[in-house]
C-alpha positions in Angstrom: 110.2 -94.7 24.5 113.3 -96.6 22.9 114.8 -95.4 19.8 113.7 -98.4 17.6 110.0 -97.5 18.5 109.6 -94.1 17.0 108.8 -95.0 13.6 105.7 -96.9 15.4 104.6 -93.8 17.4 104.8 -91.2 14.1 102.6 -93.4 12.5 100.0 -93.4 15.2 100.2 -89.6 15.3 99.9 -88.8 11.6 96.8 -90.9 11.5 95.4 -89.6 14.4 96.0 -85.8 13.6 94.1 -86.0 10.4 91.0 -85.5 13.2 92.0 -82.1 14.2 92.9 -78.7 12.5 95.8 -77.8 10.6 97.8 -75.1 12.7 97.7 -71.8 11.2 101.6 -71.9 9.5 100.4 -74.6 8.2 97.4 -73.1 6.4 99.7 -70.1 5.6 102.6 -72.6 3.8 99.7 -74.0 1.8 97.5 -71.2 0.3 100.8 -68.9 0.2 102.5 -71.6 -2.3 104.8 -71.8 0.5 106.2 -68.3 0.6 109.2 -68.2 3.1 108.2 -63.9 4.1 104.1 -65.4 4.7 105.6 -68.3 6.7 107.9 -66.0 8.5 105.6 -63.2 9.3 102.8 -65.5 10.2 105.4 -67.5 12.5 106.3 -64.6 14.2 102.2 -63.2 14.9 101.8 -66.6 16.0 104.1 -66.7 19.7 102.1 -66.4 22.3 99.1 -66.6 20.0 95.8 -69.0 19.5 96.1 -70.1 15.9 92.4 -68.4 15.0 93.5 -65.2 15.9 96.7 -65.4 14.3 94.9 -66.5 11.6 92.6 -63.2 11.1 95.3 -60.9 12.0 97.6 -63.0 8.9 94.9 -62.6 6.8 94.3 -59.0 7.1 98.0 -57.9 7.3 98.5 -59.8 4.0 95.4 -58.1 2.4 98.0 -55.2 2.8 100.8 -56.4 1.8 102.7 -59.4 1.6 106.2 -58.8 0.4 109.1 -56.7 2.4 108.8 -53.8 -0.4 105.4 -53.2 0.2 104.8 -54.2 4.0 107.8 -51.8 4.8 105.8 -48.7 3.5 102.6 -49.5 5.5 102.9 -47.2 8.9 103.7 -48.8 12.0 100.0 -48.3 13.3 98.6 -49.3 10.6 100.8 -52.6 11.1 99.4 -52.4 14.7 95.6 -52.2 13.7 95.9 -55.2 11.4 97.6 -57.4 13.8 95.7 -56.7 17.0 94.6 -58.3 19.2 97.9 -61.1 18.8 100.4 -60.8 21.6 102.8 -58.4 22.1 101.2 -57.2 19.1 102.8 -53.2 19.7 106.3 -55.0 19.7 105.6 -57.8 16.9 104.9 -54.8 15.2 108.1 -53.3 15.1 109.7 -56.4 14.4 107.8 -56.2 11.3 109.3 -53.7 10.0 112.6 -54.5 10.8 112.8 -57.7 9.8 111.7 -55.6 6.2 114.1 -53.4 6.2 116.6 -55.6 6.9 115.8 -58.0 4.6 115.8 -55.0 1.6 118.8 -54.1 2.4 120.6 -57.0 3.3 119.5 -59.6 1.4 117.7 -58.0 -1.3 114.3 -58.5 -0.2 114.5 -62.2 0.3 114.1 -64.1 3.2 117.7 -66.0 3.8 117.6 -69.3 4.0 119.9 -70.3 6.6 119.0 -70.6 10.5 122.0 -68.4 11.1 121.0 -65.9 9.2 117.4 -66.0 10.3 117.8 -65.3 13.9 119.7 -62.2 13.3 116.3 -60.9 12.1 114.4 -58.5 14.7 112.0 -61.0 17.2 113.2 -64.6 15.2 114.3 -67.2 17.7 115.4 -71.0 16.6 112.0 -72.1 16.3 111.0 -69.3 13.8 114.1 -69.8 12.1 114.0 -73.7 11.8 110.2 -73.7 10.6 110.7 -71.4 7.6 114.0 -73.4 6.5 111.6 -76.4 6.6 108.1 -75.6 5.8 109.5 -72.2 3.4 112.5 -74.1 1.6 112.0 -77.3 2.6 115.7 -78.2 3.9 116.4 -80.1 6.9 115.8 -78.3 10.6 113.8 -79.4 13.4 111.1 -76.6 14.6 111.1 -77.1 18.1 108.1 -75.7 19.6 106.4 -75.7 23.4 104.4 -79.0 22.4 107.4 -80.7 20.4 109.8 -80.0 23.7 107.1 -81.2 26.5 106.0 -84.4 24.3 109.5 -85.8 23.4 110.4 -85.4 27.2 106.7 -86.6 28.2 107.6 -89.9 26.0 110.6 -90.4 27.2 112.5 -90.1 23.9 115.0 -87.1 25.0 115.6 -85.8 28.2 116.0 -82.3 28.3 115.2 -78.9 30.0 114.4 -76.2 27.2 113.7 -76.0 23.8 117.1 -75.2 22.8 118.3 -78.4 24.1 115.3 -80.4 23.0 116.5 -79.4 19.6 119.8 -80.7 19.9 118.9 -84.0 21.6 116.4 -84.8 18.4 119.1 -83.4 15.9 121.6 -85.9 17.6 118.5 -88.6 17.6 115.2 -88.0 15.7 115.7 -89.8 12.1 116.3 -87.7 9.8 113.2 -88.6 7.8 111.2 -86.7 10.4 112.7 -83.4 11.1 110.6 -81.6 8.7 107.5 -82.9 9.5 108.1 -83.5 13.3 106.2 -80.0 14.6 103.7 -80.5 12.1 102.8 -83.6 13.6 102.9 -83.0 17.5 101.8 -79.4 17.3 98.1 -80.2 17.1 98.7 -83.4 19.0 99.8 -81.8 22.0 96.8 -78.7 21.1 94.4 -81.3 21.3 95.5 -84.8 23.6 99.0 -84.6 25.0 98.0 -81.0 26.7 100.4 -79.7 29.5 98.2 -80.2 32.5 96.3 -83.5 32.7 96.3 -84.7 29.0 94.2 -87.2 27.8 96.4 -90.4 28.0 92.6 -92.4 28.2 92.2 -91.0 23.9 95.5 -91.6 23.3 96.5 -95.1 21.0 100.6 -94.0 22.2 100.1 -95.5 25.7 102.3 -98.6 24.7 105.1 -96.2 23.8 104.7 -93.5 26.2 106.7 -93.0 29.3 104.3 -90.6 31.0 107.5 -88.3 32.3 106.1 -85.9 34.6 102.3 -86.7 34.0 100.7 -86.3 37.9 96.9 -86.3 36.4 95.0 -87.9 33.7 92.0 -88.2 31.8 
């Protein structure tokens, strides 16, 4: 995919996610009024996670509590219950209530809203930290996800290895226009078409643009 044919493939993908579910941060950005902690704690339930039962297990940890003041005085198995069966759930957890505790008495129970600052928080990598200064406060970051990383390489757009890198390759590339909304857009894509093992180039209206890097089957 060249540079100057981007804008053409975002296009195609916005209109043809509209089909398809919202992922769950989403959801949680939207009915939370977009409440950096929600979008943080939902982030982090969310790794390794199918977006339905990260949804449930957001939905009855927030019935609890859904501040640092509050969540920090529920007991860790009562954290546990609520969250099961998400992965890692036992450790997620305990992240939970550090990333509370820290954030009472570090930053006065508000979530910070700098990528440095986020991954010093208990179980918060670069794509939790990036998502929340987007989709929480709305400044510029790319959220670079499993999908985002295999379907910039799959295109042909960036060459990378890991996310890490994918992140500074579309930093150095990706206009500027899109960070926010990049993950937002390829998330359910790559959920539902561009899928890791034989995706569904035969659906998909990208062909023209599409490099097909490291496709070996197809439907």
């Amino acid at each position: 995919m060249r540079q100057d044919e981007i804008h053409a493939a975002i296009r195609i993908v916005k209109r043809e996610i509209r089909q398809w579910q919202e992922p769950v941060v989403g959801v949680v950005a939207r009915e939370s009024a977009r409440d950096p902690f929600r979008i943080l704690i939902s982030c982090l339930l969310s790794l390794r996670t199918k977006d339905k039962t990260t949804a449930e297990a957001s939905a009855r940890l927030f019935a609890l509590a859904h501040e640092p003041a509050s969540m920090v005085t529920l007991p860790l198995k009562t954290i546990v219950s609520a969250i099961y069966p998400v992965g890692f759930y036992r450790t997620k957890a305990k992240s939970i209530h550090a990333i509370c505790r820290r954030l009472l008495d570090v930053y006065g129970g508000t979530v910070p809203d700098s990528i440095e600052e986020l991954v010093t928080l208990s179980g918060v990598g670069r794509k939790t930290a990036n998502l929340v200064v987007t989709v929480g406060y709305g400044k510029p970051g790319i959220c670079v996800d499993i999908h985002v990383h295999r379907i910039s390489n799959r295109w042909g757009y960036i060459k990378t290895k890991t996310p890490e890198q994918s992140e500074e390759a579309l930093r150095r590339k990706l206009p500027k226009q899109y960070w926010i909304t990049f993950n937002d857009l390829l998330v359910p894509y790559g959920q539902n078409l561009c899928q890791p093992v034989s995706p569904w180039c035969s659906k998909c209206k990208l062909t023209e643009y599409c490099d097909r890097v490291g496709v070996k089957t197809s439907r």
